[in-house]
Structures are given as C-alpha cells and as structure tokens.
C-alpha positions, 0 to 999 in steps of 0.5 A, a space after each residue: 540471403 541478405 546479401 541479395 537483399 541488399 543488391 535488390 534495395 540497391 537496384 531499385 533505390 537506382 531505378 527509383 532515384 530521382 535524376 538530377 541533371 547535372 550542374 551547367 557550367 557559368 558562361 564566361 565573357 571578355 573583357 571587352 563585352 563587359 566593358 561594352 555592356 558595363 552600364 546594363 550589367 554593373 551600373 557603372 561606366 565603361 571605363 570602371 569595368 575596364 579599370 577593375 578587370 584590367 588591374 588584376 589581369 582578368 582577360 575572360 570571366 563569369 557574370 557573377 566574378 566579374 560583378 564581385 570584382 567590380 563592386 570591390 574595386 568601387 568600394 576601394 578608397 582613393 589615395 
C-alpha cells in the first residue's frame, strides 16, 4: 500500500511539475567579429581585442569570455 502511494505522489509531483526549459547555450563569435565590433562591444579599439585574443590563442569565443579576457588584458602592467 505504501508503495503505490509513493508511486502515485511521484506521478503527480511529475505531472504537476513545473517545466523549465532547458538552459541555451551562449552563442560563440570569431575573432574577427570581435575585432570588427571591438569598440560597440568592449570600449576599446580594434587592435586591443585583437591583441587579448590573439595572445592567448582564442580563434572563437562567447561575448562574455571574450569581455572577461579583454578586461584583463587592459589591466595587465606594461613593461
């Protein structure tokens, strides 16, 4: 008896569940369209974005990667 108890509860905890859909993945970009949209995007000049990217060997990225490595790469010290 409990047993079907515990399988109803389940059914309905199943079929009164709220749906969340599913997480979506971040969209990935080129280097080439940060670098054509560095100043909208980051603030910065083209070749800063290019530079950040290009030193450590990031082809494709998300927006968000991309912002996180530029803005680290500004704040670096020169030499």
């Amino acid at each position: 008896m409990a047993a079907k108890n515990t399988e109803q509860t389940k059914a309905e905890l199943r079929e009164n569940a709220v749906r969340i859909p599913p997480k979506q993945k971040e969209s990935m970009y080129t280097l080439e369209e940060f670098v054509a949209n560095a100043d909208e995007l980051f603030g910065v000049r083209p070749e800063c974005v290019f530079a950040a990217l290009k030193q450590i060997g990031i082809q494709e990225c998300t927006k968000a990667k991309a912002a996180e490595i530029v803005k680290a790469f500004r704040g670096r010290e020169v030499k």
